[in-house]
VEXDREN-2710 file (C-alpha; in Angstrom, 1 decimal):
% VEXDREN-2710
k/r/px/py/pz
1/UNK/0.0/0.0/0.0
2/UNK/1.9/3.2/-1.5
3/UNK/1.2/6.3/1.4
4/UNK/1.2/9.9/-0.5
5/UNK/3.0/12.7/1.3
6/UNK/1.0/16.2/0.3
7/UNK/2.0/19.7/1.3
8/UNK/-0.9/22.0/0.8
9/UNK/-1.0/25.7/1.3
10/UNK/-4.6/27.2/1.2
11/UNK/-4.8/31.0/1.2
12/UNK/-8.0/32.5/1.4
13/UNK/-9.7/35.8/2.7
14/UNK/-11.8/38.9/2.7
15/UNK/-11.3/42.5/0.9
16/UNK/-13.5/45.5/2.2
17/UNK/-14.6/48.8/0.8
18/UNK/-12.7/50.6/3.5
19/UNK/-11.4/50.3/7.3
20/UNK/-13.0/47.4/9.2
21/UNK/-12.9/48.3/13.0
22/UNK/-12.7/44.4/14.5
23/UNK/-13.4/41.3/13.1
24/UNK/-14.5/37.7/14.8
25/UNK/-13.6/34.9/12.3
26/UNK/-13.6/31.1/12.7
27/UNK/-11.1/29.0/10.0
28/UNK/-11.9/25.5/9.4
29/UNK/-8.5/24.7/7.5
30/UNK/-6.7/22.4/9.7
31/UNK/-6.8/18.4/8.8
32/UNK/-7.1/16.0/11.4
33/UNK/-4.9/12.8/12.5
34/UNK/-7.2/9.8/11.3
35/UNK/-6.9/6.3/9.9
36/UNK/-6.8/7.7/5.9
37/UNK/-4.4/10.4/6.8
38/UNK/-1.6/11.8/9.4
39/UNK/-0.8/15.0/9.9
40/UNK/3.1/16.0/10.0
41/UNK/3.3/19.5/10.4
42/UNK/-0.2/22.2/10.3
43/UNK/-0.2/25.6/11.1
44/UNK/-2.7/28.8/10.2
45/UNK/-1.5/32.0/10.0
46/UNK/-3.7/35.3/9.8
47/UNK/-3.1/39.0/8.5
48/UNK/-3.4/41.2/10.6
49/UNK/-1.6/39.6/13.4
50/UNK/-3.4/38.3/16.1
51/UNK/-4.2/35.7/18.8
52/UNK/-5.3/32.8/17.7
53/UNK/-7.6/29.9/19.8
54/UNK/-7.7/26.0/18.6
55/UNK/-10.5/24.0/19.4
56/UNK/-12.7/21.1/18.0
57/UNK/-16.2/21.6/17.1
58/UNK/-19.2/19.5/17.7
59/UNK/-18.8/17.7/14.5
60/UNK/-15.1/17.0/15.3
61/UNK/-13.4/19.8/13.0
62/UNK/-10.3/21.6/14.0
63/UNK/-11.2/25.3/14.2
64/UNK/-8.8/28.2/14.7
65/UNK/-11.0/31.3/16.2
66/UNK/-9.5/34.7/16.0
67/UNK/-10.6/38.1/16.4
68/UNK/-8.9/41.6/15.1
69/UNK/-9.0/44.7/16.3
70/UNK/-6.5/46.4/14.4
71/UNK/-8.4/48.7/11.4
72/UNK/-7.6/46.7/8.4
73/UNK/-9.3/46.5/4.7
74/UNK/-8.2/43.2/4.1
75/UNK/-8.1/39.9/6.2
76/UNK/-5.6/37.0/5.1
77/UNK/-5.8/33.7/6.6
78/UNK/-3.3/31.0/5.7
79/UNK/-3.2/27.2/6.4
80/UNK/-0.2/25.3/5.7
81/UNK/-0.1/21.5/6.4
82/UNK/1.8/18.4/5.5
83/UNK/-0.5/15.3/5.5
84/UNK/0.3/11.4/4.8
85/UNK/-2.4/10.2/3.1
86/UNK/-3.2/6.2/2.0
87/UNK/-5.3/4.7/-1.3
88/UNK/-8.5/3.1/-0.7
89/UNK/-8.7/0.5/1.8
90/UNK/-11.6/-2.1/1.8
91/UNK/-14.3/-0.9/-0.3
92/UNK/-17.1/-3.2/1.6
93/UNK/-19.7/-2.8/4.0
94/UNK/-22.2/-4.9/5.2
95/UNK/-25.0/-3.9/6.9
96/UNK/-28.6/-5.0/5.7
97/UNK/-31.6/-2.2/5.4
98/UNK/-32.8/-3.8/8.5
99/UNK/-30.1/-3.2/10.7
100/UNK/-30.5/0.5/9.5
101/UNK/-33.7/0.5/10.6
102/UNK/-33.2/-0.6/14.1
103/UNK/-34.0/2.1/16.8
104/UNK/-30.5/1.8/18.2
105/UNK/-28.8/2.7/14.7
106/UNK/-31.5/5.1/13.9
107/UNK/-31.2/7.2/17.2
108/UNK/-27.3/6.8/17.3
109/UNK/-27.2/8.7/13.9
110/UNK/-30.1/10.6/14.2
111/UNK/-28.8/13.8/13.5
112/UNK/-27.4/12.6/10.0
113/UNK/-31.0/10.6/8.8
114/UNK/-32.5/14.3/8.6
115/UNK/-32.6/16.8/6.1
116/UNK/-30.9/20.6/6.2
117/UNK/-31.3/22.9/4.6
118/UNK/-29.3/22.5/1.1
119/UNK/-29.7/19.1/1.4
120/UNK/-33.7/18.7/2.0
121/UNK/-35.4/16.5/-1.2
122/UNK/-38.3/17.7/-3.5
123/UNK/-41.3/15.1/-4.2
124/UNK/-39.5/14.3/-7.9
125/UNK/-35.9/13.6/-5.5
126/UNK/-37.6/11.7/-2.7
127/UNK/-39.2/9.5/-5.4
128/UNK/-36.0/8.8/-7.3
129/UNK/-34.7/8.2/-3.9
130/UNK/-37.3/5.6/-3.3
131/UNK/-36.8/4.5/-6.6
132/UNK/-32.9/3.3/-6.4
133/UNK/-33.6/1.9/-2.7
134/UNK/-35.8/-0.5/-4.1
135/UNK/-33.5/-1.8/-6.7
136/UNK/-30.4/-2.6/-4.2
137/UNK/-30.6/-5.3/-1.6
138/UNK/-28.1/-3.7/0.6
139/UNK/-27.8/-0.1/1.7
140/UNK/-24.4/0.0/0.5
141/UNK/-24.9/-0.9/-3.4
142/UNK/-27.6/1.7/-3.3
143/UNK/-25.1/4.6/-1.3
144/UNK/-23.1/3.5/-4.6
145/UNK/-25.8/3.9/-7.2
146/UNK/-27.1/7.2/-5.9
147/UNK/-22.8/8.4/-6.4
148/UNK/-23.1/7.1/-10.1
149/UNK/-27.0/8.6/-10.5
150/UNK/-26.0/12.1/-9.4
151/UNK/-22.6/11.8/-11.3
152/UNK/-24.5/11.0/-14.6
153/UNK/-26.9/13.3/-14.2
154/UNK/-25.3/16.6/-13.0
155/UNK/-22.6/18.1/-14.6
156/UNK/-19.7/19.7/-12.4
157/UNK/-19.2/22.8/-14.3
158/UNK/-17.3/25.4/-12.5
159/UNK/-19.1/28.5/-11.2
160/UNK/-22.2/27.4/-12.0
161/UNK/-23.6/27.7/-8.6
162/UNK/-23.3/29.7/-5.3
163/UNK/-22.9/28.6/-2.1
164/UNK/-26.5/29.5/-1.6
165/UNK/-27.3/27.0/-4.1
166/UNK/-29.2/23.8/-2.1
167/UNK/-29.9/20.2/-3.8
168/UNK/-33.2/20.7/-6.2
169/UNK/-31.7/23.7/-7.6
170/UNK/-28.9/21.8/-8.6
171/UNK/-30.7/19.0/-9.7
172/UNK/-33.2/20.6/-11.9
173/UNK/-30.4/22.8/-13.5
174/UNK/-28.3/19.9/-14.1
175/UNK/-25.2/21.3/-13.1
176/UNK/-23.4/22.4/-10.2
177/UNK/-19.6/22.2/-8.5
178/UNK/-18.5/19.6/-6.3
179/UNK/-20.8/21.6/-3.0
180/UNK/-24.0/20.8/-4.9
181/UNK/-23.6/17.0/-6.0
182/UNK/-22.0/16.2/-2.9
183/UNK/-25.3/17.9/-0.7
184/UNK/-27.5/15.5/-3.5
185/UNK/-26.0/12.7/-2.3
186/UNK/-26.5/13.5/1.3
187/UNK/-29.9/13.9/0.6
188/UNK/-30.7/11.0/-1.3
189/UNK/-29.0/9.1/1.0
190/UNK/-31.1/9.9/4.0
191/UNK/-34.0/9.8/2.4
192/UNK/-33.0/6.3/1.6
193/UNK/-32.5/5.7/5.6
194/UNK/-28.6/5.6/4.8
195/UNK/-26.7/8.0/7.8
196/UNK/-24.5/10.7/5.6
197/UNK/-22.7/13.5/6.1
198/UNK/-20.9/15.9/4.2
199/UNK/-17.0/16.1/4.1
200/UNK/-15.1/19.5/3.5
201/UNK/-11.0/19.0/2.3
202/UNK/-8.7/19.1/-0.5
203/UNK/-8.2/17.2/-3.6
204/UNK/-4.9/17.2/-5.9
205/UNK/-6.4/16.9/-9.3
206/UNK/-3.6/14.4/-10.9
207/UNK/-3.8/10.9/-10.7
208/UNK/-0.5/9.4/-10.9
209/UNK/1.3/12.9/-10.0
210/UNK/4.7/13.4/-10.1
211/UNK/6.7/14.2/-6.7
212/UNK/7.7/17.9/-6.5
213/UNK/5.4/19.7/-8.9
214/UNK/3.6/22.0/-7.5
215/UNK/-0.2/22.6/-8.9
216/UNK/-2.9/24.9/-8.5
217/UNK/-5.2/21.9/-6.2
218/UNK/-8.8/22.2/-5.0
219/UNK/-10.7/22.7/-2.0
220/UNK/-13.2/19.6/-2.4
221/UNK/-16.3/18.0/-1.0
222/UNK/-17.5/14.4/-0.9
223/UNK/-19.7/12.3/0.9
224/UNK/-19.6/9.6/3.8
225/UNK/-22.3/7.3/4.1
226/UNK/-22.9/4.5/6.9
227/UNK/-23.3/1.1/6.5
228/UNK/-22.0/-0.9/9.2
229/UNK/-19.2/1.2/9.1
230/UNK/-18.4/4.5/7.3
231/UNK/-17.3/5.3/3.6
232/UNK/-16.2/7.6/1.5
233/UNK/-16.7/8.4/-2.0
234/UNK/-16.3/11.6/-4.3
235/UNK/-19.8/11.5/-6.8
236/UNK/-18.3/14.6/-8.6
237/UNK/-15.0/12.2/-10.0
238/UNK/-16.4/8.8/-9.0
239/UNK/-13.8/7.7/-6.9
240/UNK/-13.5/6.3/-3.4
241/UNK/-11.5/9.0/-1.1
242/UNK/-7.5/7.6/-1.7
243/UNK/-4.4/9.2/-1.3
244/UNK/-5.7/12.2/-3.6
245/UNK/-8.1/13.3/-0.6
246/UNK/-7.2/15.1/2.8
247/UNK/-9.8/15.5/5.0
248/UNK/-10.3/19.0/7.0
249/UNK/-14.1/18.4/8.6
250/UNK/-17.6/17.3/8.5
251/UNK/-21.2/17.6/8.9
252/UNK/-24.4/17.8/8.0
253/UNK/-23.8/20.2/5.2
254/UNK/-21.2/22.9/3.7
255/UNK/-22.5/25.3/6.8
256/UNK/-21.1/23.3/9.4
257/UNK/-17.6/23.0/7.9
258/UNK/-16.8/26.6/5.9
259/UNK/-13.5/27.4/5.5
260/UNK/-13.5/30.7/6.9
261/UNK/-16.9/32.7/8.3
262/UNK/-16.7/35.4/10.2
263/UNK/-18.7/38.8/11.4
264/UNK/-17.5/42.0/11.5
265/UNK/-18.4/46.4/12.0
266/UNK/-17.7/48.8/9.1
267/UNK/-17.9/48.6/5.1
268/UNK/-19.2/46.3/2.9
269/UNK/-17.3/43.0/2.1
270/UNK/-16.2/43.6/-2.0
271/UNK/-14.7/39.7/-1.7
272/UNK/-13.2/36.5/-0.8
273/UNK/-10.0/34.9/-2.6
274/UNK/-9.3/31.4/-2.7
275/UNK/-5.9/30.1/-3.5
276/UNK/-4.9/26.3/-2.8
277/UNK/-1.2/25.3/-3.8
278/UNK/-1.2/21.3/-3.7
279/UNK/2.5/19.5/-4.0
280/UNK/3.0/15.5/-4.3
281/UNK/6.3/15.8/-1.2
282/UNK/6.4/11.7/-1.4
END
């Protein structure tokens, strides 16, 4: 089993039109120690200087909190880590629709059986939902056919959406980024019964990559589903999470794992950059 060694450097931010007096923020850019992945070296840095606070959030995601109170027109947040990450392990799980169904399993994953609010079905959804259930004897072949369903039938084409953008908007436009088909697939697979969350991280976009390039990478969503135990799978490439994949948090939806969100007194915010810098170390 060949491990992958990736050093990621993900700058983002927000410009204003004018002095901002004090800021509260909240980055969610830090990856976590975990089976799939180690973490060698992770650090966040912020512009203007200032105090930062590390905790971990209900959900389990690092977060760095900050707050400035230095007048600034621009905020800069950088995350730097190294992370060892592994190729798919066992692809396989084995629980039956019934065990899903058991009180125990449904109140110990309660929490990820319901809707939110990008994720929540239409009647045409909750059908087609119904619809693949009934064609797959085990939860797991169906968490696998709703991947390939939403895959075939939305298209990832870049800007497309916002992040305001929810599931049947996505659907009935037939398009969307990797946000919207990953919230599709948490939807269809709750309203299968099948415990999902949403997963918030990075993707370097070569197979096969050569050691020491450096390339413009991704921040990237996917899905885990549970069935017996939990997997993960990327409907927008169709490809279990490998070595390509670092994870940085989850939930039930893009608003419990944003990379940066933050409130703040003075002029209006005229944008947020986004610059990840992925390099194959190993």
């Amino acid at each position: 089993m060949n491990s992958w060694r990736l050093e990621i450097e993900h700058r983002t931010g927000f410009r204003y039109d004018g002095q901002v007096a004090a800021s509260y923020n909240e980055a969610r850019m830090t990856p976590r120690d975990e089976p799939h992945q180690a973490v060698l070296d992770a650090r966040v840095e912020v512009w203007p200087e200032a105090s930062t606070h590390r905790y971990v959030d209900y959900w389990g995601t690092v977060v760095t909190a900050f707050d400035v109170h230095t007048p600034h027109d621009r905020l800069t947040v950088t995350a730097t880590a190294v992370v060892e990450t592994l190729p798919p392990g066992d692809l396989l799980a084995t629980a039956t629709w019934a065990e899903l169904a058991d009180p125990g399993t449904v109140d110990r994953w309660h929490e990820l059986l319901l809707p939110s609010p990008h994720t929540a079905l239409d009647d045409e959804l909750t059908a087609l939902a119904d619809e693949i259930r009934g064609g797959h004897g085990t939860p797991h072949a169906a968490a696998r056919a709703v991947c390939e369903t939403v895959r075939a039938e939305v298209a990832y084409v870049a800007g497309s959406t916002g992040v305001q953008t929810d599931a049947v908007q996505a659907w009935r436009q037939r398009s969307g980024v990797c946000q919207d088909l990953s919230h599709l697939t948490v939807g269809l697979l709750r309203s299968m019964g099948v415990p999902a969350r949403y997963v918030s991280g990075y993707l370097h976009p070569t197979p096969d990559a050569p050691v020491g390039e450096t390339v413009v990478g991704q921040s990237h969503a996917w899905v885990e589903w549970w069935a017996g135990r939990w997997m993960g799978f990327d409907p927008t490439n169709g490809v279990p999470i490998g070595e390509r994949h670092v994870v940085i948090g989850r939930g039930r939806e893009y608003g419990d794992v944003p990379p940066l969100k933050g409130v703040y007194a003075g002029p209006p915010n005229t944008g947020q950059g986004v610059e990840v810098k992925i390099t194959r170390v190993r």
